[in-house]
N, C-alpha and C positions, 0 to 999 in steps of 0.2 A: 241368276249367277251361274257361268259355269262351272263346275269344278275341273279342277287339275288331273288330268291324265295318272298323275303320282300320289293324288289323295290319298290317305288312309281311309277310303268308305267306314272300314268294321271298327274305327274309334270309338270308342264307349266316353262315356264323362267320367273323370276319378271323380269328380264331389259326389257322384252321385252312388259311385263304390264304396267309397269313404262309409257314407251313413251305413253303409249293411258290413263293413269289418267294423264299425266302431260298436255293433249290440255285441254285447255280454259274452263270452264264451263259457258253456259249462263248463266248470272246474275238473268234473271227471274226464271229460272229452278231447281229445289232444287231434290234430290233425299233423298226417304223417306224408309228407309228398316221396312216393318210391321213383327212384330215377334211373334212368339204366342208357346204356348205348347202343344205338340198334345195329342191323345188318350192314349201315355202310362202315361202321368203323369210326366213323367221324360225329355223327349226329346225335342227339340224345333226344330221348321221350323222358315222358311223367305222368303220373297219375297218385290220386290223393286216395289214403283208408283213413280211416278215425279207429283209433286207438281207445281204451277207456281208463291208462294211465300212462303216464309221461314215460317213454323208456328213457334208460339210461345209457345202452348200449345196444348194438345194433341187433345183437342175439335176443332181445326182448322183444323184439317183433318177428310176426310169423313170416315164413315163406307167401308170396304170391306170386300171379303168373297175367301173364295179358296175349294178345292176338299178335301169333308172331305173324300171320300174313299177311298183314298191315305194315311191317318194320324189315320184313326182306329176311326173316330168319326164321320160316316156315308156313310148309304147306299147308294150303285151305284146308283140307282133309285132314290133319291133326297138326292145327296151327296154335296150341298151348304150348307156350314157354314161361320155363318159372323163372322167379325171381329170389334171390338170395340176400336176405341183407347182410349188405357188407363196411358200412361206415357209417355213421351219422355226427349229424353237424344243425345248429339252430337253423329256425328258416326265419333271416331277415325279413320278408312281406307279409307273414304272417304272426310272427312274433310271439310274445308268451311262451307258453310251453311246446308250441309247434316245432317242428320237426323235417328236417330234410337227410331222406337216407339213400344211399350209391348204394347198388345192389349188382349182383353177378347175375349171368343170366343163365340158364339150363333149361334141357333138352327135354322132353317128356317124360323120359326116363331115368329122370334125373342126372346126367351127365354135364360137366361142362359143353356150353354151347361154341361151336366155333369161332364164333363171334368175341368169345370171353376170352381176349389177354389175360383180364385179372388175376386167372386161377394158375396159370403156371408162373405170372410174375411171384404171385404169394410163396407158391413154394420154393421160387428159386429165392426167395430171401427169405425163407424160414431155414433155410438152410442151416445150421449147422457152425459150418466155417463161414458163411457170408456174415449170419448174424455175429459173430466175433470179430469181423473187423469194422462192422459200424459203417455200411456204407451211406455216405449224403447225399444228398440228390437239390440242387437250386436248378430251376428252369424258368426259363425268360419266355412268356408268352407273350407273341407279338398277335396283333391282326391288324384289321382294317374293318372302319366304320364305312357303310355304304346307305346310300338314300335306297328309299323304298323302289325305285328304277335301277335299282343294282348299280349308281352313279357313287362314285367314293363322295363322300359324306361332305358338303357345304364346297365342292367341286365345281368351277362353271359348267353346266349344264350343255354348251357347246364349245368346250375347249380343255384347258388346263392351267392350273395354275401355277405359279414363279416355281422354277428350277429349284428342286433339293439344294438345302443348306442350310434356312432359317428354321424349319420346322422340328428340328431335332431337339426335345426339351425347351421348344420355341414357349414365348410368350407376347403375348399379343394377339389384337381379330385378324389377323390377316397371317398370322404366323401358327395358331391355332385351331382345329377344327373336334367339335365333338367333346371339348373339359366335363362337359357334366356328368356324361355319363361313364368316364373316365372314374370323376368323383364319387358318383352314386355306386357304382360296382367296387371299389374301394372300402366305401363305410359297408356295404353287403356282405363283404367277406370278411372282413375284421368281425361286425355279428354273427358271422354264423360260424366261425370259427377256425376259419379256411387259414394258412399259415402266408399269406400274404405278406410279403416283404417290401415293395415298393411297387410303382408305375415309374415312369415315362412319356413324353413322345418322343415318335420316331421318326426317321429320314427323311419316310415320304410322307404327304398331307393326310390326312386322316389316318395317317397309322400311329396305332398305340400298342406298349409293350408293361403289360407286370410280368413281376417277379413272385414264386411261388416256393417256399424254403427257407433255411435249410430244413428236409427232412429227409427221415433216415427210413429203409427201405421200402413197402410197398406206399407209407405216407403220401411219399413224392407222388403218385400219379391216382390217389384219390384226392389229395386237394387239389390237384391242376383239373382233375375234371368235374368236381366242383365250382371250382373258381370257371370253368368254363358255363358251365348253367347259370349260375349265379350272372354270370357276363352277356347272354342272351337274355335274360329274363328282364335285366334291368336295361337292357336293348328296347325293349319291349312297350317300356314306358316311356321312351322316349322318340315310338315309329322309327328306330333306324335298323339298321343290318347285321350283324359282325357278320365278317369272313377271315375263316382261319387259311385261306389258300395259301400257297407259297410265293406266289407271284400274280397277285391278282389286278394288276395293271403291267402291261407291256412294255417296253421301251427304259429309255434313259431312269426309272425308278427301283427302289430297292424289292426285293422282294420280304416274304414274312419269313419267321425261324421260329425254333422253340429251343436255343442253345443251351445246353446241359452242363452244370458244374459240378461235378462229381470229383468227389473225394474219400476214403477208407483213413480209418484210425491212425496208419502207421503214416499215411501223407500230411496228416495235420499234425503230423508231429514235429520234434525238431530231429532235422535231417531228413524230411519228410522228400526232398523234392528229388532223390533218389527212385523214390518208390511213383514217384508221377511219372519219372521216364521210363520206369520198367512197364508200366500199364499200357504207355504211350506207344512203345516196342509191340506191347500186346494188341494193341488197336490198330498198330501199323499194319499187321500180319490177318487182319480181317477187315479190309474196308467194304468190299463188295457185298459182305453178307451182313453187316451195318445198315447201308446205303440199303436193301432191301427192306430190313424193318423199319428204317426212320419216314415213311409217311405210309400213308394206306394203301398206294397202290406198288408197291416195290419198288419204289424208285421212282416211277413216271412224274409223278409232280415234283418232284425235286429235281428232275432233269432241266426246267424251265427256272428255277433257281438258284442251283450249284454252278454257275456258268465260268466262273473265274471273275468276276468283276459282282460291282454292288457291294464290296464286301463281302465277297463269298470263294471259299475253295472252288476247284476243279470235279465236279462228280466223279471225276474218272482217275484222278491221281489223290495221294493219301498223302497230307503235310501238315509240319506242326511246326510253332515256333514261338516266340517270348514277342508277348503284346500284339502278335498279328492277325488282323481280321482278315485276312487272307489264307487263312489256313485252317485246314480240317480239323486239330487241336490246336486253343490255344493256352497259351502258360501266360496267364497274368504278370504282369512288371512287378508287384509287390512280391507275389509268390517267388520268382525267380530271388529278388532282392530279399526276401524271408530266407529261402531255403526249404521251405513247406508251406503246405496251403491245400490248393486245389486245382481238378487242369477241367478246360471248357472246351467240349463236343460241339462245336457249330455245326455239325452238319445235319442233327432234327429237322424237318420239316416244320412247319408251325403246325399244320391239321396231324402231326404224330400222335400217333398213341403213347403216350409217357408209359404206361404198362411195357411196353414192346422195348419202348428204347431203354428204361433204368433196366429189364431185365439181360438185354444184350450185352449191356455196356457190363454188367457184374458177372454174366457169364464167360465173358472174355478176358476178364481184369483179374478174378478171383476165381472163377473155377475153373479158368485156365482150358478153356475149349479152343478146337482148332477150329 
């Protein structure tokens, strides 16, 4: 028999995994998977320590460090970078007292590494005056399932399937592609304690969106990149792809986002929607240096996204309005009709750094930078 050009050769058998998770785990023994984002900005590693009691918090585990010239974040010649733990959360696949912890990364000399949004996002919300008006952060992560030939997921193989329309919270085989793993990364994050709010599908075929929130300052962009792990890993068992690109098919289809709902204390108040236009005023007055941190490469992939159409603003012009997906802010129809609420940044990229973007959005909202 031949096999398929697309095979998974390096499939393993889960029954046959199954038997060696199902022996015993010592009691004293905790297995800790460290996680971190490497040099592209986008991508994430892993590696496992064993621990000899359960932490409770991420300070309860030591610093470690791995090969950054393997990850694009240093030279073979003094290619140690450490690691910092910075959040932890259950690990759904290994279960029991096991462990998954997002970590910061540093320089040999112990400095933040270039590569580490985390560390200025932390302190721009330890701030002071940020931490007093409670900012929230809900973000929409979109992507796309893709077959192991980089073909969008259950896609004809030489063509395309029916024009956008049906697929959007579609239901049905021909209206759905990819539920399971939709499903499986779902219950993954609910275990591990990821602040997961809902799913979706979306526009185009194979594309899926959760929701990550509400949380309140650096929260926001360690459970998104959690729920991002979490989301490749259970990929994994299923031989498919994710792709967080912006637009990762051509033509008449939507592209991906990671739209931003953000909100401060005095907006979710009553008479709140005052204080969403004054933010709004604020965002108007910096689009361009937005539009630079909202994907990894300053802009580039979002230039193939931001086009004015698909439901998307203009890269290049800064607009806002009540209920429109056509614009750079939008003001939700209930919020308007409340009078408070919260206002939504569509113009994130889906491969953003939520680090980069919750800190921009509050350095321009609340500490009031030009």
């Amino acid at each position: 028999m031949t096999s398929s050009p697309t095979a998974n050769m390096a499939a393993t058998n889960k029954q046959v995994l199954q038997r060696f998770m199902d022996i015993p785990q010592p009691d004293d023994k905790v297995q800790v998977m460290y996680i971190w984002i490497d040099g592209s900005g986008e991508n994430l590693r892993c590696k496992t320590r064993t621990a000899d009691v359960e932490p409770k918090k991420p300070e309860d585990l030591p610093w470690w460090n791995f090969d950054g010239s393997s990850t694009n974040q240093a030279e073979g010649g003094n290619s140690d970078v450490y690691l910092k733990p910075a959040a932890l959360f259950n690990d759904p696949f290994r279960l029991g007292k096991n462990k998954l912890l997002l970590c910061e990364t540093y320089t040999f000399d112990k400095k933040p590494h270039k590569t580490n949004k985390r560390h200025s996002c932390d302190a721009v919300m330890s701030d002071a005056k940020v931490k007093s008006v409670h900012p929230w952060f809900g973000i929409e992560q979109e992507y796309t399932l893709l077959d192991r030939d980089g073909h969008p997921f259950g896609w004809p193989k030489n063509g395309y399937p029916g024009p956008q329309g049906p697929y959007y919270c579609g239901v049905g085989t021909t209206k759905v592609y990819g539920r399971d793993v939709k499903e499986a990364h779902y219950r993954a994050c609910l275990y591990a304690g990821v602040k997961i709010a809902g799913t979706n599908g979306e526009v185009m075929a194979s594309q899926w969106e959760f929701q990550v929130g509400p949380s309140e300052g650096i929260d926001g962009g360690d459970h998104l990149w959690v729920a991002r792990y979490l989301l490749h890993r259970v990929a994994e068992e299923f031989g498919a792809l994710v792709t967080f690109d912006p637009k990762p098919i051509t033509g008449n289809w939507n592209g991906a986002g990671a739209h931003t709902n953000y909100s401060t204390k005095e907006m979710r108040e009553e008479g709140g929607l005052k204080h969403i236009e004054e933010a709004i005023a604020k965002l108007s007055k910096r689009h361009d240096a937005h539009i630079r941190m909202y994907d990894p490469r300053g802009g580039e992939d979002n230039k193939r996204r931001l086009t004015g159409r698909h439901e998307t603003s203009s890269i290049n012009d800064f607009s806002s309005g009540v209920a429109s997906r056509a614009a750079s802010i939008r003001i939700p129809r209930q919020v308007s009709e409340d009078g408070n609420g919260y206002l939504e940044d569509r113009r994130p990229a889906s491969n953003c750094d939520p680090y980069a973007v919750t800190e921009m959005i509050v350095r321009t909202t609340v500490l009031n930078e030009q």
